[in-house]
C-alpha positions in Angstrom: 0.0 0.0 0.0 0.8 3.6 -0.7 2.6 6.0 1.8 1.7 9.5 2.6 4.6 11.8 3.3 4.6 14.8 5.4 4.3 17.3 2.4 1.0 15.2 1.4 2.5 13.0 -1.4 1.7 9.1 -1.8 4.5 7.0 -2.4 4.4 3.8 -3.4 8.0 1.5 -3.5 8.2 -2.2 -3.9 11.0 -4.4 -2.7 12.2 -8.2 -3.4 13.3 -8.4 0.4 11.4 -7.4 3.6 12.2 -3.9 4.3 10.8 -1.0 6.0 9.3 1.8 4.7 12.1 4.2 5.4 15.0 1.5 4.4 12.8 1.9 1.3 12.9 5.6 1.2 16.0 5.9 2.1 17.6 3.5 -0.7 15.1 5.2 -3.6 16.1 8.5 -3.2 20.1 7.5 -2.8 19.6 6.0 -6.3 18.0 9.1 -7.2 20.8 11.1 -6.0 23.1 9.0 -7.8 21.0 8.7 -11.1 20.8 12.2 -10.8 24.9 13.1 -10.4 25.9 10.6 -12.9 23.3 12.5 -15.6 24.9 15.6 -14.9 28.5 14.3 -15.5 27.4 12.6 -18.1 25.7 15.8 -19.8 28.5 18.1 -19.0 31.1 15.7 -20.9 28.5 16.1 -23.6 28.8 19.7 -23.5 32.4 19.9 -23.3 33.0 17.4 -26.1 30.6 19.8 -28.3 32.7 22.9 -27.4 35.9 21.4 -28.3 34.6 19.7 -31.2 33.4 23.7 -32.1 36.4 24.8 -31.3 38.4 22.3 -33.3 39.1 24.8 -36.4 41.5 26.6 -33.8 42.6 23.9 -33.0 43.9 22.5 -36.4 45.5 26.2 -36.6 47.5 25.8 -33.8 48.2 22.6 -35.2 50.0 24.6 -38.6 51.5 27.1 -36.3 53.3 24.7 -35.1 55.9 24.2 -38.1 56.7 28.2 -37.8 60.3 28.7 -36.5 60.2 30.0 -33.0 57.0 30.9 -32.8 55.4 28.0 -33.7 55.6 26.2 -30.4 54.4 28.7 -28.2 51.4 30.2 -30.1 50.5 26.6 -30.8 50.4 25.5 -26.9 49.0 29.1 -25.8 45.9 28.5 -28.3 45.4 25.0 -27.7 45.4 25.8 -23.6 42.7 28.9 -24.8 40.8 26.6 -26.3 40.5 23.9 -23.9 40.0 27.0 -20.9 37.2 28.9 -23.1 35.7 25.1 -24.1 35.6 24.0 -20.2 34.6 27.5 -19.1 31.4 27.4 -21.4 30.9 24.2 -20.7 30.3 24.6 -17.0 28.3 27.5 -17.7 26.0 25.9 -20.3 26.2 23.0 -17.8 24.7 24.8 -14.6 22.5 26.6 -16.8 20.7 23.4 -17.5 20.6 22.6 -14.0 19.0 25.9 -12.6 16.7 25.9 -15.7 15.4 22.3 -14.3 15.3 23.5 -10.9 13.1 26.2 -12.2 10.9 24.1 -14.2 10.2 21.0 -10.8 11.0 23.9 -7.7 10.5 26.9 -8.6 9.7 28.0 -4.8 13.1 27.0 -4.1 14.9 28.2 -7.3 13.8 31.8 -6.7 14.8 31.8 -2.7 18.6 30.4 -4.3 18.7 32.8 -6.8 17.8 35.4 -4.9 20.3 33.9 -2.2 23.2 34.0 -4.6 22.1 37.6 -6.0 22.2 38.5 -2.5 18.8 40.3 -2.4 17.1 40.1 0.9 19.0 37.4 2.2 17.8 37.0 5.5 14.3 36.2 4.1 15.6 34.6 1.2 17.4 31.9 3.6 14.7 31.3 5.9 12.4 31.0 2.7 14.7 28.6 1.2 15.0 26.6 4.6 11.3 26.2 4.7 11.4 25.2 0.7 13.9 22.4 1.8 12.3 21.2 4.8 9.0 20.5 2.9 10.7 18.5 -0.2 12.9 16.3 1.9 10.1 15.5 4.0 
């Protein structure tokens, strides 16, 4: 039979083994956690690939630069460490962007109160607001 949490939501888990309801809880949302962090490394491995595969052009330049006398060497290293820094750089950016654009879209309640923690707007309200937020999800 179906659960009711404290924030009013059924939940319903099946196991092969006798368990308890909160060994059951408790092992569903570490898999969660786990499904969740391995998506994200996943995604922003995607997203760096794509950069760097953008960025490859620059990359084959660097790669004729380096048959120039002297300067060839260097300018080939210092654009091929540019374009791994500006292809990691926008991947993390793109990266998080995804991840505050889902926040947004399943807790938008606690979103705005982290937003407008980081943004540093009213953050004495903003933190108690986003303590609440928390309290009711994990519960």
């Amino acid at each position: 039979h179906a659960v009711r949490t404290p924030s009013g939501r059924e939940l319903a888990l099946v196991a092969a083994a006798a368990r308890t309801a909160d060994a059951l809880i408790d092992a569903a949302v570490s898999q969660t956690a786990t499904e969740t962090n391995v998506l994200r490394v996943l995604g922003f491995v995607l997203v760096l690939v794509a950069f760097m595969l953008l960025f490859s052009p620059a990359t084959a330049l660097a790669d004729v630069l380096r048959r120039v006398p002297l300067v060839g060497p260097l300018g080939a290293s210092v654009i091929s460490l540019g374009v791994c820094l500006s292809a990691t750089l926008l991947a993390v950016s793109v990266s998080a962007l995804v991840v505050i654009a889902s926040w947004f879209a399943h807790r938008p309640l606690m979103a705005a109160a982290l937003a407008a923690v980081v943004g540093g707007r009213d953050r004495a309200a903003a933190l108690e607001h986003l303590r609440a937020a928390l309290a009711d999800t994990l519960l």
